[in-house]
N, C-alpha and C positions, 0 to 999 in steps of 0.2 A: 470458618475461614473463608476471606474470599474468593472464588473460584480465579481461576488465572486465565486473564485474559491480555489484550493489545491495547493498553488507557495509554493517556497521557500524550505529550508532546514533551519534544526536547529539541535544541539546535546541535549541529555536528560542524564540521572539517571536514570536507576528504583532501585525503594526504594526496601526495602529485601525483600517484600510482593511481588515485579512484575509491580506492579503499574508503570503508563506511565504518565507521566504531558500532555495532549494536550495542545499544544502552543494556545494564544489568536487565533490569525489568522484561523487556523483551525477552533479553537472553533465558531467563528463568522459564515466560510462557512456553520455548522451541523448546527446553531441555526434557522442562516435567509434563508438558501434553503433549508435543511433537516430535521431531527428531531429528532438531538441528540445521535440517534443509530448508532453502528458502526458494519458490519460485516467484523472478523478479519479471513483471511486466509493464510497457506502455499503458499509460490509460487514458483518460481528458485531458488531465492539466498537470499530472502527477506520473510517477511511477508506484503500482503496487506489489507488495512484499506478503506473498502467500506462504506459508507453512504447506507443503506438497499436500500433507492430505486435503485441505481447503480448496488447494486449488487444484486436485483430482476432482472434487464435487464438483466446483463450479467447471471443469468440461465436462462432468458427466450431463449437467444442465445443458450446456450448451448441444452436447450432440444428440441429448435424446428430446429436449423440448426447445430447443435453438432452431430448430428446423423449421419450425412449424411459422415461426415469427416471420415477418417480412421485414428485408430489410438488414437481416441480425449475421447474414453472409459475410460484407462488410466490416462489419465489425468485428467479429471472429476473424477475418481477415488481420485487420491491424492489430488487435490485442496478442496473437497465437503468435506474430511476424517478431515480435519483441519477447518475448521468454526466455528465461534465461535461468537457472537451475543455478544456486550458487550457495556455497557452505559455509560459517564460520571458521574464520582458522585459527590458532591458539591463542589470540590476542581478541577474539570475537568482533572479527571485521568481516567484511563481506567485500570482493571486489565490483562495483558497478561496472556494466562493460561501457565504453566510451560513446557505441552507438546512443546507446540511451540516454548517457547524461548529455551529451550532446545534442540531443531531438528535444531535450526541457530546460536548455541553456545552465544546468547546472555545472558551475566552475571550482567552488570553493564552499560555501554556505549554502546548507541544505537545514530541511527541518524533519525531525519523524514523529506521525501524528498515528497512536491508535486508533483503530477502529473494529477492534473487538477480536474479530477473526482475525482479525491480519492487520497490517499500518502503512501507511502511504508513506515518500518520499519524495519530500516537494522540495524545487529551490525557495530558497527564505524568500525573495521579493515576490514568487509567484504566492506561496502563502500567505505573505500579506495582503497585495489584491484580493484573496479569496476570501481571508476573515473579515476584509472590510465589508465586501459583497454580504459575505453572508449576514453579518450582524445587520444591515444595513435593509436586509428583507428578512429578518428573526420572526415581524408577525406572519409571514408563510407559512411557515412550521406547525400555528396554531391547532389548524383542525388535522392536520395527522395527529400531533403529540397529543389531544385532546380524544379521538379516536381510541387511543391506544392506555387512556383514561391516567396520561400523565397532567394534563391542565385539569 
């Protein structure tokens, strides 16, 4: 069986409240590995959706080898300023709070994209920009994926 992880992408609605539908799939990963909780953050271009214990590690990273970085103050700054602790409720929604979707101009049409541990929350037109970006520099990829003795 495959392990349960954060795959795929899907497009959403938030309702005029903010509210977020979690797709089944998701829903599954938070039920049977985590527990239901999601910590919502700021990040580049997106907002990311941590399962608390993920996103326990990654501040345990930040306060015990964050330190050491230059520069990464800053950032811990912005990332920590947007956190936001939020639950599924019996309809498996999540509420986005306003600051946020407001800081990524999300109005209406959002996208959710896994990425393993956890899944991002983009607006749809900022998604698109980025898929085009990316596809558009895929040969970059090469010597990492290659590295990693996927090419």
């Amino acid at each position: 069986m495959t392990e349960l992880r954060f795959r795929s992408r899907s497009e959403h609605s938030l309702d005029a409240k903010g509210r977020l539908n979690i797709p089944a799939r998701f829903r599954e990963v938070l039920s049977e590995v985590y527990n239901n909780a999601l910590i919502i953050t700021n990040w580049q271009k997106s907002l990311k959706a941590y399962p608390v214990a993920e996103w326990e590690a990654l501040e345990e990273k930040l306060l015990c080898q964050g330190r050491n970085q230059p520069g990464m103050s800053a950032f811990v700054r912005y990332v920590i300023s947007g956190v936001t602790e939020c639950s599924l409720d019996k309809q498996g929604r999540i509420l986005l709070p306003a600051m946020l979707r407001n800081e990524f101009g999300m109005s209406k049409e959002v996208i959710l994209n896994g990425m393993l541990d956890h899944f991002e929350i983009w607006d749809k037109g900022a998604w698109q920009n980025e898929v085009r970006r990316t596809r558009e520099d895929f040969t970059s990829f090469r010597e990492g994926l290659s590295s990693l003795g996927i090419l």
